[in-house]
TIKOL-978456 format. One record per residue: residue in three letters; x, y, z of N, C-alpha, C in turn. Coordinates in pm, whole numbers, plus 50000, padded with zeros to 5 digits. Layout:
<pts>
ALAXYZXYZXYZ;...
</pts>
This chain:
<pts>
UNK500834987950000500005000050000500865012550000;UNK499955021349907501215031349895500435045350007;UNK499275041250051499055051950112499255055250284;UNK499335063650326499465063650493498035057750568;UNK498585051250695497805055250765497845055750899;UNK496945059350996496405066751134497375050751192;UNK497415047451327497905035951434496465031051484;UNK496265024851498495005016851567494395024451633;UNK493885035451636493305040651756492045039651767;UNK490965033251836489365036751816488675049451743;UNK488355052251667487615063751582487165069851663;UNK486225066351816485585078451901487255086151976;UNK487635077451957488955086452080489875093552009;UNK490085089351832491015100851817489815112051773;UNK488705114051774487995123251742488315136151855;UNK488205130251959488885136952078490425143052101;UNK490895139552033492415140052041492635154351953;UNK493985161952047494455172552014495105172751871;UNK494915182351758495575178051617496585175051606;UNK498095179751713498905176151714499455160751758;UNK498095153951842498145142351888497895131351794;UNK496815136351662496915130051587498045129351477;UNK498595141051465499835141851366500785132851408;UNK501225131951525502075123251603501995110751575;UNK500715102751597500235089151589500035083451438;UNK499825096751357500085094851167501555087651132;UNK501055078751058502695065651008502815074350828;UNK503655076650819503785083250684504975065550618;UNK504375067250475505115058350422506365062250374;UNK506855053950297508255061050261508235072250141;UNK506945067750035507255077949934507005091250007;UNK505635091050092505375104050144506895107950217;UNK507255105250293508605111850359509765118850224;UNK509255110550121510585114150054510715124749996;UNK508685126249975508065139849864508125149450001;UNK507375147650106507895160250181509475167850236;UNK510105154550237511845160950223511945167550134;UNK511805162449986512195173049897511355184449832;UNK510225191649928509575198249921509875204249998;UNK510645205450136511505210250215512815216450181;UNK513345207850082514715208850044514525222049964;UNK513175226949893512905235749800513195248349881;UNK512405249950012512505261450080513755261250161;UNK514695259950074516575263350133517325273249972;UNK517975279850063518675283949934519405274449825;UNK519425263849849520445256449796519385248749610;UNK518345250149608517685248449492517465255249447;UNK517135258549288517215269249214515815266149186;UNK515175275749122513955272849002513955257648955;UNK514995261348836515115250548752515315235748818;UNK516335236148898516505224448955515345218049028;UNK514265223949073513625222149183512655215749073;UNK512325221048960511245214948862511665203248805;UNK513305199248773513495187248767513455174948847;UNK513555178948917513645175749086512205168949076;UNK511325178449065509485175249033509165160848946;UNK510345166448856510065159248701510265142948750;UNK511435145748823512255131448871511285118148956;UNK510985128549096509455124349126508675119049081;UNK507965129448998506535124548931507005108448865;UNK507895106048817507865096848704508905079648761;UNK509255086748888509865073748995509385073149124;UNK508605083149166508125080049301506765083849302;UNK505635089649201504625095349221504345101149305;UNK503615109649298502965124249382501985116849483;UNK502155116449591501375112149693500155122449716;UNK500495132549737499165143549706498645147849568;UNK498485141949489498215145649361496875151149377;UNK495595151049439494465155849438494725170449487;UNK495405170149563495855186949661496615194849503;UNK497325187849437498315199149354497855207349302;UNK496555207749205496385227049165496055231849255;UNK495555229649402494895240649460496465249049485;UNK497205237649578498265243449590499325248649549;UNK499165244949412500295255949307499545270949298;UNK498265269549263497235280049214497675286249347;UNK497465285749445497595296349582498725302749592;UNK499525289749605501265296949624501895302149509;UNK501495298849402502325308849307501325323449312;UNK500175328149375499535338149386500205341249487;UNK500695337049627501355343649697502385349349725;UNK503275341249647504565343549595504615358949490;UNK504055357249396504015365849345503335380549359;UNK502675378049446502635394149590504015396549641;UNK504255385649682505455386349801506365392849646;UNK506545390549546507765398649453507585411249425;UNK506255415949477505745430849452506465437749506;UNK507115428149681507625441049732509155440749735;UNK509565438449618510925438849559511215447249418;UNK510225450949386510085460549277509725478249317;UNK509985482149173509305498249217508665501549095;UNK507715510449180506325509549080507055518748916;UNK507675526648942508375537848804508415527348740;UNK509515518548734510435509548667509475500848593;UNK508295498648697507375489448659506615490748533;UNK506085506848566505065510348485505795512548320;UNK506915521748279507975521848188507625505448141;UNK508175496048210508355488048187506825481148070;UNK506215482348202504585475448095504105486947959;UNK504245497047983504455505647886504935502547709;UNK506195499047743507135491347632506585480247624;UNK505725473247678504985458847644504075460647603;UNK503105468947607501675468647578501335463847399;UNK502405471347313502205467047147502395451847169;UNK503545453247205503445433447189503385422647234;UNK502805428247343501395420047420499855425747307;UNK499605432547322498325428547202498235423347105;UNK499735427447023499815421146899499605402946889;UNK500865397146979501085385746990499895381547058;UNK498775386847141497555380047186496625374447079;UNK496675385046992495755386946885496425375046772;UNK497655372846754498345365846690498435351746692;UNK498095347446789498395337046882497055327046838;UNK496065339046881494865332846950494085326846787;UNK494245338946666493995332346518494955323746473;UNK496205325746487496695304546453496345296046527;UNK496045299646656495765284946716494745279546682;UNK493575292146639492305283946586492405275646460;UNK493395280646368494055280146244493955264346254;UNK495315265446338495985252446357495595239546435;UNK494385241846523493475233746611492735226046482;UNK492335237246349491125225346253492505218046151;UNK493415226446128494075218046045494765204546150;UNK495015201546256495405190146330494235186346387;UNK493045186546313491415182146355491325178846491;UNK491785189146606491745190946749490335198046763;UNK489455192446842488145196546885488355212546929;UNK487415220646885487335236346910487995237147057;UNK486845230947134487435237547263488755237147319;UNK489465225147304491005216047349491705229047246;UNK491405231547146492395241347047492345252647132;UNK491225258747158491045276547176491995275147328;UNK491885265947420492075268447561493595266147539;UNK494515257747465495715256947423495885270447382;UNK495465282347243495815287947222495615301247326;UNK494985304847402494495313147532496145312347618;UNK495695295447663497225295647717498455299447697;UNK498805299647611500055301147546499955317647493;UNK498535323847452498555339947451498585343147561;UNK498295341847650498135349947758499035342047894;UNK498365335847976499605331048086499215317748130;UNK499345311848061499215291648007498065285248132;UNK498335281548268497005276448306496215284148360;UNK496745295948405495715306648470494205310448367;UNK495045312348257493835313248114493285302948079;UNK493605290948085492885280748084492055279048205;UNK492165280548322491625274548423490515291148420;UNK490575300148348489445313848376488465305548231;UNK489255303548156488085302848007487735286148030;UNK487695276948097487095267948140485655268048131;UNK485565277148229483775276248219483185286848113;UNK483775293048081483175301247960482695292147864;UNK483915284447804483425273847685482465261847736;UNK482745261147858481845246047902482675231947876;UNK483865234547907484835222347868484695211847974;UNK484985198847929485135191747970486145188148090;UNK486655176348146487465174848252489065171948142;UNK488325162848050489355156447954489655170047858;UNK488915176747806489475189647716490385199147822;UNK489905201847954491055208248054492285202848069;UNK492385185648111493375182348131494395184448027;UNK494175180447894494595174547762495345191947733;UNK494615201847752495225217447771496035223647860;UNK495855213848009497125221548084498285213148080;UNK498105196948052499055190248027500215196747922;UNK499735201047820500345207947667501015218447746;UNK500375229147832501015238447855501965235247990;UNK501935229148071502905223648166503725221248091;UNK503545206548004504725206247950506165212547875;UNK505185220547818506285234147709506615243347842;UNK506175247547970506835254948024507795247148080;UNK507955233348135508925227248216510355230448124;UNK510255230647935511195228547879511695242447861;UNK510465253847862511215270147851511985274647961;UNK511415269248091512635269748207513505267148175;UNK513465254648109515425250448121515975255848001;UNK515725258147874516175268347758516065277847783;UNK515025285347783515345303447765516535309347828;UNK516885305447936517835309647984519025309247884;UNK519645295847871520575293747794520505300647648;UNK519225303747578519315305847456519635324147431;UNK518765332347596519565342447636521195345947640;UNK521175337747697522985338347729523825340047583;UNK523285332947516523875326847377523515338647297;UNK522295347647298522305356047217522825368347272;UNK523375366447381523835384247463522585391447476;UNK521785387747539520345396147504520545403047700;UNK519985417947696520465427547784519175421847910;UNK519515419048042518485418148105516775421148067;UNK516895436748033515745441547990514655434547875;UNK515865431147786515165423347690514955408647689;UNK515705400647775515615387747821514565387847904;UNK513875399647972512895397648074511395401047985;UNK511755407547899510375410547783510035403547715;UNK511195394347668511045384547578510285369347688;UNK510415366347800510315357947896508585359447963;UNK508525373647935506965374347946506145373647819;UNK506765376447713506155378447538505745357747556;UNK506805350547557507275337947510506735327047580;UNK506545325447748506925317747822505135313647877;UNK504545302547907503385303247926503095315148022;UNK503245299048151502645300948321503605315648384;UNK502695320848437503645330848535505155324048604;UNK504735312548667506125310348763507345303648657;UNK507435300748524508145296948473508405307548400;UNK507885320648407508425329548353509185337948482;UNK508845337648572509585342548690510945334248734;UNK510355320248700511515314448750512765313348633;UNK512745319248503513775321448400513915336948423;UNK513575340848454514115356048455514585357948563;UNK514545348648692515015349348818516435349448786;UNK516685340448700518245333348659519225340448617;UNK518505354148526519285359648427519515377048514;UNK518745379148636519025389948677518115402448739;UNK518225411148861516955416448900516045423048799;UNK516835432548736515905439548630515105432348485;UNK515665418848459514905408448415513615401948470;UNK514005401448640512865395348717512005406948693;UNK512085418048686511175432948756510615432448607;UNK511595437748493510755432748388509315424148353;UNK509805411748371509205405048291507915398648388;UNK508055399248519507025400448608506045411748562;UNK506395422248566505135436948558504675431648399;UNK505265428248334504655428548162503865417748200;UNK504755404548247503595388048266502165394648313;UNK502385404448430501085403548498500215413948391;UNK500375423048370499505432548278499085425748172;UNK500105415248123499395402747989497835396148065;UNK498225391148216497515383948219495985392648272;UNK495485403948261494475411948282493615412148186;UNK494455403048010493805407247908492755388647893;UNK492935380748031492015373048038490105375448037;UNK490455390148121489515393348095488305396547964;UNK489195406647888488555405947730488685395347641;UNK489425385247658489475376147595488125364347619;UNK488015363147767486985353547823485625363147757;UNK485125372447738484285377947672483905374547545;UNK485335377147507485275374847303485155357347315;UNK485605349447389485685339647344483575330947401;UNK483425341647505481855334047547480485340447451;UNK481535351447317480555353847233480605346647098;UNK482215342947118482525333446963481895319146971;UNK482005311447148481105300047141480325297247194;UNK479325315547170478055314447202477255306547309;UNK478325310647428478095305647591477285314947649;UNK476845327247653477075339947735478245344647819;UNK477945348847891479055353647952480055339048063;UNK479125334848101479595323048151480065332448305;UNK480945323648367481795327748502483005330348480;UNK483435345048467484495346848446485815349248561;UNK486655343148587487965348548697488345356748664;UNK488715369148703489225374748767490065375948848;UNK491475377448775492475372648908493135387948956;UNK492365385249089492415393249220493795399449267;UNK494715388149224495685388549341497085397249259;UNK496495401949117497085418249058497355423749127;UNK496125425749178495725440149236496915438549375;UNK496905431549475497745429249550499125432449541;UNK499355424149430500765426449371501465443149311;UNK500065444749285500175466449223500295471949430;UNK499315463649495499535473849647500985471249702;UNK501265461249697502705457849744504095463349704;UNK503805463949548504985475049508505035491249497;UNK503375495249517503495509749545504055508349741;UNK503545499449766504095501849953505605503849968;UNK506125488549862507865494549871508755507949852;UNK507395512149670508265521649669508145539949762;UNK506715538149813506595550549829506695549150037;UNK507115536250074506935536750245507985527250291;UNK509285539850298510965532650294510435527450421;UNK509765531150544509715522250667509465504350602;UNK508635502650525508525487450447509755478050442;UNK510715484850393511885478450360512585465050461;UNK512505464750612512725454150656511495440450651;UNK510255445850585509355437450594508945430850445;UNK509735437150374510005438950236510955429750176;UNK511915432450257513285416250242512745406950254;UNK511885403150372511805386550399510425385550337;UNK509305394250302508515388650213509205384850062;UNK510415390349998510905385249889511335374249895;UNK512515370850028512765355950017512235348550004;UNK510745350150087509985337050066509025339749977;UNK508555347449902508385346249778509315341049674;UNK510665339349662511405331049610511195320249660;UNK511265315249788511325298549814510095296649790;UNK508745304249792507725298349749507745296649607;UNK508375305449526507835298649360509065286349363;UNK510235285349395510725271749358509465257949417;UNK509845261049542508105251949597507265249149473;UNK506765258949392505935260049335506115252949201;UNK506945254649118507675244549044508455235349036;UNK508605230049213508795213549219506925209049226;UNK506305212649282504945209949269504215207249143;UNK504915220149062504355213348922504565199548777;UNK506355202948833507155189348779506465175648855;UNK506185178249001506045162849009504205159049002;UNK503665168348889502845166248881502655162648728;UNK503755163848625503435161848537504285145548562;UNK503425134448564503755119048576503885117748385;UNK504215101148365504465098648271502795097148208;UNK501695095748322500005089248218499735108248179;UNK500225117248291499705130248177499895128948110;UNK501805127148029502275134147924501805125347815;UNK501465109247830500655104747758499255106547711;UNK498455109947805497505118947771497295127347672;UNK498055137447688498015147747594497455143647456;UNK498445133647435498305130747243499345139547182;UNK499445135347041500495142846964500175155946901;UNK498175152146853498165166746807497895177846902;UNK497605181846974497665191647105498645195047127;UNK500025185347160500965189047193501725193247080;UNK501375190946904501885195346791501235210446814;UNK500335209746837499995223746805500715234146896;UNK500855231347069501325237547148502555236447087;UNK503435232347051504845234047020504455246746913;UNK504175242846802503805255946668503515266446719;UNK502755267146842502245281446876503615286546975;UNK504355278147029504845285647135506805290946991;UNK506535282546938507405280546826507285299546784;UNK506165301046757505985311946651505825324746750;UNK505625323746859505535336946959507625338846981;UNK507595326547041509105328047076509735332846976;UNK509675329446842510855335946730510095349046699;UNK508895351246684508245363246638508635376146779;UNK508025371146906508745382446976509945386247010;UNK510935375247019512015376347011513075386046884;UNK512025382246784513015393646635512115410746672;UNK510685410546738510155422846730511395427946836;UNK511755425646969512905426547081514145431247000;UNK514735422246931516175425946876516135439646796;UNK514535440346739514605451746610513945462546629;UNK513555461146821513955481446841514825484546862;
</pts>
């Protein structure tokens, strides 16, 4: 048996029992010990981003995820908290400049994105919905946009999975390239961090490659990621009038706004500054956390899942943003 359990105790008496009394008397098996060590090991300086998602990868596919029912809640939370906690390591000037210089190509490439993928969803005869929520993802910020335009279209469990699988996957591999393919082109923080929000799905794999390459990369490509991802909003609209859903239930992700209060606090209330450090650290150890969580969630039956054409298509789309924003970058 691979799962834990409680010591013999009568059911009326541990009902009674203090939580810590039951934690105590809990027998954890070995995989569980091994996934919470190295979910531990995440929150030390000694793991990087990248490593920590291989680390995931390694997991998922030799020891399986013992909490696998818990994993989106708990990526979905902590990479929202984390990414407050980076607010207050930024300053709002830098920020705004920053999204400023993004705004053309963030619309462009939204708009770009979202007509090949439809393109390319009928020519690899991928069912409407599995196409549009692939191409959403990959325009805008890979499962967050999938998991808002969910209920707009009325998708399935299997059209969701089959869409965040595609986009997990291509981010596990932009973590470990972009960096390197930066390096290789001499590309200036600024533009390694524009290009990382233009290119890269999920928020934390775009945080966690720009973490690599430098602060004003991280500050970058964080303020552009998040202002991309606001345009969930008009998109979940256009898309609950194109498949004639209504409006459906749209998300709204809240925790912007947080992230905008946190970096006006740094920059305009120097008293912040000691409370300001250690919310950054652990907003760093939380997104590595956060992308060992997601590696050891992609097992070997997701990536089978997927199928070839989904994941053909997610490659083409992420194919054509990455070289397309990347030459708009070099050629201001």
């Amino acid at each position: 048996m691979n799962t834990a359990h409680p010591t013999t105790t009568p059911p009326q008496l541990r009902s009674r029992q203090h939580p810590a009394q039951r934690l105590l008397a809990y027998r954890f098996t070995t995989r569980q010990l091994l996934f919470i060590g190295a979910s531990l090991l995440c929150l030390t300086p000694f793991l990087s981003p990248p490593l920590a998602l291989l680390l995931g990868l390694l997991v998922a596919q030799f020891i399986g995820h013992p909490y696998l029912h818990l994993n989106s809640k708990a990526t979905h939370w902590l990479l929202q908290a984390s990414v407050v906690g980076l607010g207050f390591g930024m300053n709002a000037h830098s920020a705004m400049q920053a999204g400023k210089e993004g705004i053309l190509l963030t619309v462009a490439s939204i708009a770009g994105v979202l007509t090949v993928g439809v393109l390319l969803g009928k020519w690899l005869k991928i069912d409407a919905v599995t196409a549009h929520l692939i191409a959403a993802g990959t325009a805008i910020c890979g499962g967050s946009a999938i998991a808002a335009l969910s209920p707009v279209v009325k998708a399935d469990e299997k059209q969701v999975s089959v869409a965040l699988g595609t986009v997990f996957i291509l981010n596990a591999v932009a973590l470990l390239v972009f960096p390197a393919i930066g390096q290789g082109l001499q590309l200036t923080q600024h533009q390694f961090g524009l290009w990382c929000a233009l290119a890269i799905h999920d928020t934390s794999s775009v945080v966690g490659a720009a973490t690599r390459f430098g602060p004003e990369a991280l500050q970058v490509a964080t303020t552009v990621k998040l202002a991309r991802a606001l345009w969930i909003i008009p998109v979940s609209l256009g898309t609950a009038a194109l498949f004639n859903t209504g409006s459906g239930r749209i998300t709204i992700p809240y925790f912007i706004g947080l992230f905008v209060l946190a970096m006006l606090v740094h920059t305009y209330v120097p008293a912040s500054q000691p409370i300001a450090d250690v919310a950054v650290t652990l907003a760093h150890r939380g997104l590595t956390l956060t992308l060992f969580l997601i590696g050891a969630g992609l097992s070997g039956n997701v990536i089978r899942a997927v199928g070839w054409q989904p994941l053909a298509q997610g490659i083409l789309l992420w194919l054509l943003i990455s070289a397309a924003s990347l030459w708009a970058i070099l050629a201001v």
